[in-house]
N, C-alpha and C positions, 0 to 999 in steps of 0.2 A: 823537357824531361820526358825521358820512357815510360813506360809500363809495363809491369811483369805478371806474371803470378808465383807464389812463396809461398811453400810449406813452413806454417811457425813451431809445429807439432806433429806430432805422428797422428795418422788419422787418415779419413775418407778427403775427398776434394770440400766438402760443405765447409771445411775449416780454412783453408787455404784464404789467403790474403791476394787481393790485387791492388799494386801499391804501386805508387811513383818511384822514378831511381834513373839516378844520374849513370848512363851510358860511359865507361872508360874509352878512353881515347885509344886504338890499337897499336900497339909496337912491332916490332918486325916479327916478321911470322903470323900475324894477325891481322884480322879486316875484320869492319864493322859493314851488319846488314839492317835495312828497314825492312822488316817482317812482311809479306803480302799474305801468307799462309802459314797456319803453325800442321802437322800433324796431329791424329789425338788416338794416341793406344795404351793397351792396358795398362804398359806397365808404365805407364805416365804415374796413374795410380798405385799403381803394386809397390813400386821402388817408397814411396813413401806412408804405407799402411803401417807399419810399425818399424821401432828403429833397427838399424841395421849396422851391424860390426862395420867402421873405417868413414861412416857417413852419419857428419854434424849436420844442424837444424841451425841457421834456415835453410830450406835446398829449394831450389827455383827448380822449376818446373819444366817438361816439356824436351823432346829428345831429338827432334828433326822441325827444320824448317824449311821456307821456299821465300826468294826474297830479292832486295833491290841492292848494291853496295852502295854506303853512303861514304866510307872512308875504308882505306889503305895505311896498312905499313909500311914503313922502309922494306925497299927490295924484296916485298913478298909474291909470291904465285901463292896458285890452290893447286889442287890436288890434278886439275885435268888443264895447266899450264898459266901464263901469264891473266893476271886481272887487273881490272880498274874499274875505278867508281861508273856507276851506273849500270855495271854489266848485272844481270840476270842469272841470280847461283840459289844452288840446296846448301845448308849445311847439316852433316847427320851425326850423331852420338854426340850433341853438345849438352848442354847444360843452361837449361831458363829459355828454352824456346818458344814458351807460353806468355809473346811476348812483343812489344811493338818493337822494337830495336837492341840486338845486342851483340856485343863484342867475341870474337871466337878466334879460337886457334886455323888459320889458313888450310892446315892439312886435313881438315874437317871439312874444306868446304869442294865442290864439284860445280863445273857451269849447269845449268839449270838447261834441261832440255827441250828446244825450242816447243817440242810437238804437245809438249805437258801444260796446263795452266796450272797456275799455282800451286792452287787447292791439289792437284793431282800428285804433281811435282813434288811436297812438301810431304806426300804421303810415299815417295816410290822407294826409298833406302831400309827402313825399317823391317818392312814384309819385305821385300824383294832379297836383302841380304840373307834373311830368315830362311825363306826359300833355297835360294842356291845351296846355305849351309847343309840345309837336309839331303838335298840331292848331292852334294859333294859327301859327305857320310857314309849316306851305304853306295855310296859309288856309281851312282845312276850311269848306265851306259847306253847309245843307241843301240836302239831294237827290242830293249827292254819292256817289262809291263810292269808298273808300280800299282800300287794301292794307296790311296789317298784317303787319311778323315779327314772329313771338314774341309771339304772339296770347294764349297763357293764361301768360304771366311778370305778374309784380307789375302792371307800367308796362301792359301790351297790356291787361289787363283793366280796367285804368282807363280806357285809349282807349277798348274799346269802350263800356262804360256812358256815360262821358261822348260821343259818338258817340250812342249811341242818344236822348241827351236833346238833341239838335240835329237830329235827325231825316236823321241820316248813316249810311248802308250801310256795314258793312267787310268784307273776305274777309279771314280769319287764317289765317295759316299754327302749324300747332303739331304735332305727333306724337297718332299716334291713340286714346290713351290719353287725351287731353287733349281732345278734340273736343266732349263736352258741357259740359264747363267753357265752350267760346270759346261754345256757342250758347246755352248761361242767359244768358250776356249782350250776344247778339243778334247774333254774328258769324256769317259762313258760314265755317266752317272747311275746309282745306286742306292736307293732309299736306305737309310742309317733304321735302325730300331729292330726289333725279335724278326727273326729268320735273317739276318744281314749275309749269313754264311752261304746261305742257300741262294740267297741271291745273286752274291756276287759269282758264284760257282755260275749259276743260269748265265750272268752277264759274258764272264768267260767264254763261256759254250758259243751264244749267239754269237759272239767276234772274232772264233777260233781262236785263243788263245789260252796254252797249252797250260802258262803256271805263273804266277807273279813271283816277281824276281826280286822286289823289295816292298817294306812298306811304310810309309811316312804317316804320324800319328798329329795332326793339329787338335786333334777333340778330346782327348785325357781321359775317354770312357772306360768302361771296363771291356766294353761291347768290344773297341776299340785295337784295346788289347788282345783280348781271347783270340778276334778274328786275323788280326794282324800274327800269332804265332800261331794258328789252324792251317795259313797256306805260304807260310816263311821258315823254313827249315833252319837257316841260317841266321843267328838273331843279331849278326854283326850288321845283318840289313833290314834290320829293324830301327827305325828313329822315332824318337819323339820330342816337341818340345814343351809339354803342357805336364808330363804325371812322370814325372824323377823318380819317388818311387815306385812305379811299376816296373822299368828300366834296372833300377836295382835289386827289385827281385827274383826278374826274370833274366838279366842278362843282357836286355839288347843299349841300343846309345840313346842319352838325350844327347841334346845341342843346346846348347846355355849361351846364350851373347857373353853371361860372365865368364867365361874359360877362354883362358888368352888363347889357344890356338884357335877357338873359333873366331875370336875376337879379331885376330890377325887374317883368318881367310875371308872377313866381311869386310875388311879395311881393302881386301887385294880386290874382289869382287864387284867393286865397287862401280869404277870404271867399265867395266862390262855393261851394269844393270842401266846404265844413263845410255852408252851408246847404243842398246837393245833398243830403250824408250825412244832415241831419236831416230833410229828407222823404223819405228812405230809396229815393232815386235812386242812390244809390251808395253801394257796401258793399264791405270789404277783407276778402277770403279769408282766413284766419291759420292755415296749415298746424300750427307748433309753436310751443310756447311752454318758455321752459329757464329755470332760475333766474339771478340775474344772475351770479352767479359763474363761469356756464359759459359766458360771450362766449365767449373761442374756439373749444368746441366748436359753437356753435349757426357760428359762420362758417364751419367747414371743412364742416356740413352747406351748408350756403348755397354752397360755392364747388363741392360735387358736381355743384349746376343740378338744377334741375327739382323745388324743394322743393315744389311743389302749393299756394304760397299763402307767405303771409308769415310770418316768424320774429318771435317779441319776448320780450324779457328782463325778468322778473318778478321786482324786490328781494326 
C-alpha cells in the first residue's frame, strides 16, 4: 500500500489526512512513479483553502514530483521520449503528489535531469514555468533591463537565471540579507521598503542603464506596484503573478497557471527548463527538506516567507 496526503474539507493543511491507498495500475498513456521528492508551494495550500467552482473533496494534494518508475503502460513515452521502469523522471501539474507512489498521465511526466537531486528536481517545473511565463508576457528581449520583485523568492531566481541565459539585465528588489543570493545569479539587487524608487533610479545610474524596459511583479505590494508603473510607460509590460486586482485596475497582465494559454505555454516550456537544468544553467536553491508526513508543518514554515530556497517532502 501507498500513502498520500487528502484534503477531506476545505481548510488549512492541519486538517488534511495522510492515509493509506491502493496505487491504480497504469494504462496506456500512463506510468507509475515511487516518489523520492515531493515539491512544496503555496498553492499546494491555496488550491484547497476554500471550495472552488468544478473542484470536489477529497483532492489529494501536491503538484510536482521527482522520482523512480516502477511501472509502465502499453506503448507509452513521456513527454521528452521513450521510458521504462527504473528510469529517473519529474512529473509536473499532476494531482496527489504529496505522496509515496502514484499513477499519472505520461504527458505530464519529463526525464529527470541527471545534474538535479531529487529534492531540487521535484522543485524545478512549478517556479521555473512561472518564470519563463512572465518573461514570455511582456516580451523580455536581449539587451533589455527588467525590474524584479521578489528577486531571491523561488519564482525571481528562476527569472533571473533564465534572464541571464537570454542575455537580459534585471534589478531585484529583495531585503539585505538576501543581496548575494539575487547576485550569484546575476541581478543587481535593490533593497524593497520606503524610497525603493529612489533607489532603484541610483541603481540605474551606477550601471548606466538608461530605462527599464519591463517589470515583473512576484511580491503583490503596493510598493510594488506604484514602482513598477513610476518607471514602465507601457503597462502591457507590466506582469504580475500574486495581486489580480491591482492588474485590473491599472491595466497591466497577471499570469495565472489557470488560463489555458498560459497553461499551454508552461506545458511547451517545459522541455527547455530540464535541458537548461542539465547543462547546469539553471539550479533550484532547496532551503529544507521534511519527511512526507510533515506536509503541514513544512507549509506553515513556507507560509512564515522568506524560507531561503525551496522546501521538499521526502517519503
Amino acid at each position: 500500500m501507498a500513502a498520500h496526503w487528502v484534503a477531506r474539507e476545505w481548510g488549512s493543511p492541519d486538517g488534511w489526512s495522510f492515509e493509506k491507498y491502493e496505487v491504480a495500475a497504469p494504462d496506456a498513456g500512463e506510468l507509475t512513479i515511487r516518489v523520492q521528492a515531493a515539491g512544496v508551494n503555496p498553492a499546494d495550500a491555496k488550491h484547497v483553502a476554500s471550495s472552488r467552482p468544478g473542484v470536489d473533496l477529497p483532492v489529494p494534494i501536491g503538484y510536482e514530483v521527482s522520482g523512480v518508475v516502477t511501472a509502465v503502460g502499453p506503448g507509452t513515452d513521456i513527454v521528452t521520449g521513450p521510458v521504462a521502469v527504473g528510469d529517473e523522471v519529474i512529473a509536473f501539474r499532476v494531482s496527489g503528489g504529496y505522496a509515496t507512489e502514484l499513477t499519472v498521465p505520461a504527458q505530464k511526466v519529463l526525464r529527470k535531469p541527471a545534474t538535479l537531486s531529487h529534492a531540487e528536481a521535484a522543485n524545478l517545473l512549478l517556479a521555473g514555468t512561472t518564470a519563463s511565463a512572465m518573461l514570455h508576457a511582456v516580451d523580455a528581449q536581449p539587451g533589455e533591463t527588467l525590474l524584479l520583485h521578489a528577486a531571491s523568492g523561488a519564482v525571481g531566481v528562476s527569472v533571473l537565471q533564465q534572464a541571464v541565459m537570454r542575455g537580459i539585465r534585471v534589478i531585484g528588489t529583495a531585503g539585505p540579507a538576501r543581496f548575494e543570493e539575487v547576485r550569484r545569479f546575476g541581478g543587481i539587487p535593490v533593497e524593497y521598503g520606503d524610497g525603493l524608487l529612489s533607489r532603484i533610479r541610483a541603481a540605474m545610474a551606477d550601471a548606466g542603464i538608461g530605462a527599464i524596459d519591463a517589470a515583473l511583479d512576484a511580491a503583490g505590494t503596493t510598493e510594488a506596484t506604484e514602482t513598477s508603473l513610476a518607471l514602465v510607460e507601457d503597462r502591457r509590460r507590466i506582469v504580475t503573478i500574486v495581486d489580480p486586482r491591482a492588474a485590473a485596475e491599472h491595466g497591466f497582465l497577471i499570469s495565472a497557471g489557470s488560463d489555458p494559454d498560459t497553461a499551454r505555454y508552461r506545458d511547451a516550456v517545459r522541455i527547455e527548463l530540464v535541458e537548461a537544468a542539465e547543462r547546469g544553467e539553471l539550479i533550484v536553491p532547496v532551503a529544507r527538506e521534511y519527511p512526507l508526513d510533515q506536509a503541514p508543518q513544512a507549509l506553515a514554515f513556507l507560509a512564515e516567507g522568506h524560507p531561503g530556497g525551496k522546501l521538499a517532502l521526502i517519503p
